[in-house]
C-alpha positions in Angstrom: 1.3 -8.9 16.5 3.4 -6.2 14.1 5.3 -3.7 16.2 6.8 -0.7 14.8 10.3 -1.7 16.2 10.6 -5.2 15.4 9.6 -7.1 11.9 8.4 -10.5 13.2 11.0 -12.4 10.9 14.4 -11.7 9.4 12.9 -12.0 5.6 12.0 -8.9 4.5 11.2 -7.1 1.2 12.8 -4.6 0.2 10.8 -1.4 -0.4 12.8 1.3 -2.6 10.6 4.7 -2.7 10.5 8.0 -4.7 8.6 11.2 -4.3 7.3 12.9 -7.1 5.3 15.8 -5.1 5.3 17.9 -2.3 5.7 15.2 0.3 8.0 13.9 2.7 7.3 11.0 4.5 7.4 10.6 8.1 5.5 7.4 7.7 8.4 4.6 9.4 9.2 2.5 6.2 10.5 -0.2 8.7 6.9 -0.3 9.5 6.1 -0.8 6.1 8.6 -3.5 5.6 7.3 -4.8 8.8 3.7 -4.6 7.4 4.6 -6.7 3.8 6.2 -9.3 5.8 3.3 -10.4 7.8 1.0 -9.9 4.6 3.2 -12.0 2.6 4.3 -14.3 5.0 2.5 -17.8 4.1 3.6 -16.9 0.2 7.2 -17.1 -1.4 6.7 -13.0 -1.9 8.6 -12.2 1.2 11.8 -11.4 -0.1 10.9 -9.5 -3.6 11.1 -5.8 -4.2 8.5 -3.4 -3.7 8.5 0.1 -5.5 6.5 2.5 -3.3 5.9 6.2 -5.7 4.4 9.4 -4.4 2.5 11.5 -6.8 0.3 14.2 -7.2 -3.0 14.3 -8.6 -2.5 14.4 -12.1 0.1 11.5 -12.7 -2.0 9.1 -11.0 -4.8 10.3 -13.3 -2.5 9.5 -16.1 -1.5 6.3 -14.7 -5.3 5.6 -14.0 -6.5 6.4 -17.8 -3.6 4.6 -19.2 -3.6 1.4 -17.6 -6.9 1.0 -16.6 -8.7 3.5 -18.5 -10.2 5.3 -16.3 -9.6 9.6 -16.8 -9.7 10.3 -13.1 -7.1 10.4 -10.3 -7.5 7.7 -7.7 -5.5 7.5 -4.1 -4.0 4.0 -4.6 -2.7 1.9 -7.7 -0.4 -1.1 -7.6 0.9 -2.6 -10.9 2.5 -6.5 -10.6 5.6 -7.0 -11.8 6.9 -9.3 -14.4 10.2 -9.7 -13.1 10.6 -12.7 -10.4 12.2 -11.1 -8.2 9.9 -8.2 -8.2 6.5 -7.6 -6.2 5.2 -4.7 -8.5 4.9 -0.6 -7.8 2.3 0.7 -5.4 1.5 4.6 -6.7 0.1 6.8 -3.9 -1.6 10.1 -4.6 -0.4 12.2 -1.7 -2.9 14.8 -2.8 -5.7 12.2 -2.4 -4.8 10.8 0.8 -4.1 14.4 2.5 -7.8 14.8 1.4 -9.6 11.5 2.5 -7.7 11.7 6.0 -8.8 15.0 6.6 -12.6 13.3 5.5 -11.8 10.5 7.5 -10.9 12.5 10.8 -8.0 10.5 10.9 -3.4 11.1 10.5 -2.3 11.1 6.8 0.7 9.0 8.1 -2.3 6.4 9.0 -4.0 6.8 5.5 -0.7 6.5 3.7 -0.1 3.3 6.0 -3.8 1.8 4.7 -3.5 3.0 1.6 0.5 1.3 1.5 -1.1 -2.2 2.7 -4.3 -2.0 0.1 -2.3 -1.6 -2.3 0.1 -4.6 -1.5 -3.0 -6.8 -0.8 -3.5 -6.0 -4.8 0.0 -7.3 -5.6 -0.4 -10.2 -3.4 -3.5 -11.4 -5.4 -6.7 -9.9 -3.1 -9.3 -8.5 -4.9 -12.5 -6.5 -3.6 -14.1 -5.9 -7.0 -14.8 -9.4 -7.8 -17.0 -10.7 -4.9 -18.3 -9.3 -1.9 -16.7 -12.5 -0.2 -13.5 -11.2 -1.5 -13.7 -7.8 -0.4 -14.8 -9.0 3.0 -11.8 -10.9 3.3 -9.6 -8.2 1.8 -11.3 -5.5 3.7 -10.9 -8.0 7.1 -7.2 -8.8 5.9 -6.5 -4.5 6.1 -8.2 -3.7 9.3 -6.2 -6.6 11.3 -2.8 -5.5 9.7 -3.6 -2.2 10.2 -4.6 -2.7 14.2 -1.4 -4.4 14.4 0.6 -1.7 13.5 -1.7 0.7 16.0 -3.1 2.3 12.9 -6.8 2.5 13.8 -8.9 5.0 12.6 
């Protein structure tokens, strides 16, 4: 089981982040280190980089339309890396999350912290658009993380 105060192994990635809105975290990025561990941990991903980027509304939309084209903002992208010893960069739309947590009735620390861990289940390889198998699993994969870290809804 995760706990916020102690990473269940030594190997950790390291998680560099930037905000590009009107946001400070007070989401614990130990946590989040915590969190990629135990996703990663049956992989060789463990010890590779992971950008984490805060944005607003429209630079996710023009992430979304130029990468996936798709002229809309989203809450969540995540881009692999080509470099080995890079994950990739998971994009968060503060603006978006502030809006589904509100929807949701839940903290926008715990919708940053789902969003965060959907996001590196993307880099990782999971995939809920191709099957309904795979989204079950991806979908199964998020909640138990995400109870771990006491981030229930």
């Amino acid at each position: 089981m995760l706990s916020e105060k102690s990473p269940s192994n030594s190997l950790m990635p390291s998680i560099s982040s930037s905000y590009r809105c009107n946001y400070n975290s007070k989401l614990d990025f130990d946590l989040l280190a915590s969190l990629c561990f135990d996703v990663s941990k049956n992989s060789s991903q463990a010890e590779r980089e992971i950008s984490l980027s805060f944005v607003e509304a429209a630079e996710i939309q023009d992430l979304n339309n130029k990468y996936r084209d798709k002229n809309y903002s989203t809450d969540v992208l995540s881009f692999p890396a080509e470099d080995p010893h890079t994950l990739g960069d998971i994009v968060i739309c503060i603006e978006k999350a502030e809006s589904q947590a509100r929807e949701l009735g839940h903290s926008l620390d715990r919708e940053i912290a789902f969003l965060f861990v959907h996001g590196l289940l993307h880099l990782l390889g999971y995939d809920h658009e191709i099957s309904q198998e795979d989204e079950r699993i991806m979908f199964d994969l998020q909640d138990r993380i995400l109870a771990a870290a006491q981030y229930q809804r």
